[in-house]
C-alpha positions, 0 to 999 in steps of 0.5 A, spaced: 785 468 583 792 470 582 797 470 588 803 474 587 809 474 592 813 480 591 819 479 588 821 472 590 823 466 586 825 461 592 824 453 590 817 453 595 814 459 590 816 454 583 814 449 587 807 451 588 806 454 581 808 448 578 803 444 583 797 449 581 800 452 574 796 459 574 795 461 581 802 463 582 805 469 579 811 474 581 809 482 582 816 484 580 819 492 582 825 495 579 832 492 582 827 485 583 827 483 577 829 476 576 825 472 570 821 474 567 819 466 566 814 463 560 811 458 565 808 464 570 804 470 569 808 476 573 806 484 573 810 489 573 809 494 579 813 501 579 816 501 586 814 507 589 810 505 595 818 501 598 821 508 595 816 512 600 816 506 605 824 506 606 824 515 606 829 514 599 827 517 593 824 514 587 829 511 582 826 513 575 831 510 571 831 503 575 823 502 573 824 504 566 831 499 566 825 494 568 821 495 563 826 495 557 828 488 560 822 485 560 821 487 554 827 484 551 824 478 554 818 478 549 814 476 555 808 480 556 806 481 563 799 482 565 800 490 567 804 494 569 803 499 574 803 507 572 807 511 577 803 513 583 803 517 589 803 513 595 796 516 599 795 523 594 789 523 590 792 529 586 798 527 585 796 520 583 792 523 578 797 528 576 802 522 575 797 518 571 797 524 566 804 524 566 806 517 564 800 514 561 802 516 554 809 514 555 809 507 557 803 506 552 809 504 547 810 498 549 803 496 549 801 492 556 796 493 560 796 499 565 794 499 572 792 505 575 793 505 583 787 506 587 788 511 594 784 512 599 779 517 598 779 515 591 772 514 587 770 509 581 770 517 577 777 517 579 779 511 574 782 514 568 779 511 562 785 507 559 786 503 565 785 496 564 787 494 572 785 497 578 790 496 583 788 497 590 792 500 594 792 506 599 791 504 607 789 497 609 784 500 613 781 504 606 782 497 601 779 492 606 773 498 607 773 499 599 775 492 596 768 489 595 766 495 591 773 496 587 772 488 585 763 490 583 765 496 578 771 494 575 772 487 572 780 487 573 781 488 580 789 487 583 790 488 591 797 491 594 799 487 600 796 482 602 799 477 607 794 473 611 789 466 609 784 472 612 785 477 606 786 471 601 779 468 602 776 476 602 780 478 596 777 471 593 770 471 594 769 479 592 773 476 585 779 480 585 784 478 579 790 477 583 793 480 589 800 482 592 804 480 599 811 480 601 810 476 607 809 468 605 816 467 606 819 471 611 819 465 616 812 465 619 810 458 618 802 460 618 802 464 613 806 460 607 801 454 611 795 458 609 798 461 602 798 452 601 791 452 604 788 458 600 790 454 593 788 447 595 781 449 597 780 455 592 783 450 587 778 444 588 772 444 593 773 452 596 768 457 594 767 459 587 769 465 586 765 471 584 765 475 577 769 470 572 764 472 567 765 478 563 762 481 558 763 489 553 757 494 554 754 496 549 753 503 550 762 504 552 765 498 551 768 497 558 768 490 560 764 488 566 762 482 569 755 479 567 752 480 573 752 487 573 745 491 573 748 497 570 755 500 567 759 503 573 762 508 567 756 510 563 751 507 567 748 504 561 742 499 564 744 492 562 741 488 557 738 494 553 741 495 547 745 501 544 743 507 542 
């Protein structure tokens, strides 16, 4: 699993992505871009959920800025996330139909933010990353199931080695979190810790294995019984 802390390029983030290349990247929201860079994987988040954290408005002209600049960069980033609406089901799904379309242009994977109350049903089909957000009450309820129906799965605000490991162990792609380098020595001592064990002799994580149903062609993992949109029996053949 990918740990992404947000918007951080301190010396101690390049050091760990140098000595366990692959398994840091940077979750970049607009006005935080700084990169992006050839040798770490990074995503692009759409900054509604600081927006409506700190009460100010949404700056749509900053994230459209953002993914410009990224795309100067020839970089591509792993996804980007659709504009969103913090806790609203409704108009997530609202925002999604509006934006979808406008951000295929520049042929990146997009993200679509999972809010509490929200089912797999929910999840448009063009969406190649679902990114769990919503609660923390909801997303520690929903994260296994999240990560056994869909096989890209990125979770938002993750600080702690507890919900590393959780996130690991129920095959999330990546994860998100402000918090590793904010002065509490335990939290960057267990980032440190969760990437020496889960990189040598830690649990193996679930779900690496993917495979294309033959019915939809969504790709799930191989340990599927059935596709979680079609719900296609696995190993039978289509039609």
């Amino acid at each position: 699993m990918i740990v992404m802390p947000a918007n951080n390029n301190a010396m101690r983030v390049g050091h760990l992505a140098g000595k366990y290349p692959g398994r840091i990247g940077h979750l970049y929201s607009p006005g935080g871009l700084r990169g992006p860079y050839d040798f770490m994987p990074f995503a692009l988040d759409n900054g509604r959920y600081p927006a409506w954290d700190k009460g100010i408005e949404w700056n749509e002209e900053a994230f459209l800025g953002m993914l410009e600049r990224v795309q100067e960069s020839r970089l591509a980033p792993r996804w980007v996330l659709v504009p969103d609406r913090v806790g609203d089901r409704d108009g997530t799904l609202r925002e999604w139909d509006a934006w979808c379309h406008r951000l295929e242009q520049f042929s990146w994977p997009l993200a679509f933010a999972a809010q509490d109350g929200m089912s797999i049903d929910d999840v448009p089909q063009e969406a190649a990353v679902v990114f769990v957000g919503g609660t923390t009450k909801w997303k520690r309820s929903t994260l296994w199931q999240w990560c056994q129906d869909f096989p890209r799965v990125h979770v938002g605000r993750i600080n702690t080695g507890l919900w590393l490991w959780e996130c690991h162990r129920a095959g999330a792609e990546s994860c998100d979190g402000t918090g590793w380098l904010r002065g509490d020595p335990k939290q960057w001592a267990d980032l440190v810790s969760y990437l020496e064990r889960s990189s040598t002799q830690g649990p193996v994580q679930r779900g690496l294995y993917q495979i294309d149903c033959p019915r939809c062609l969504t790709t799930i993992r191989d340990t599927y019984a059935e596709c979680p949109r079609c719900r296609h029996p696995k190993g039978q053949p289509w039609p």
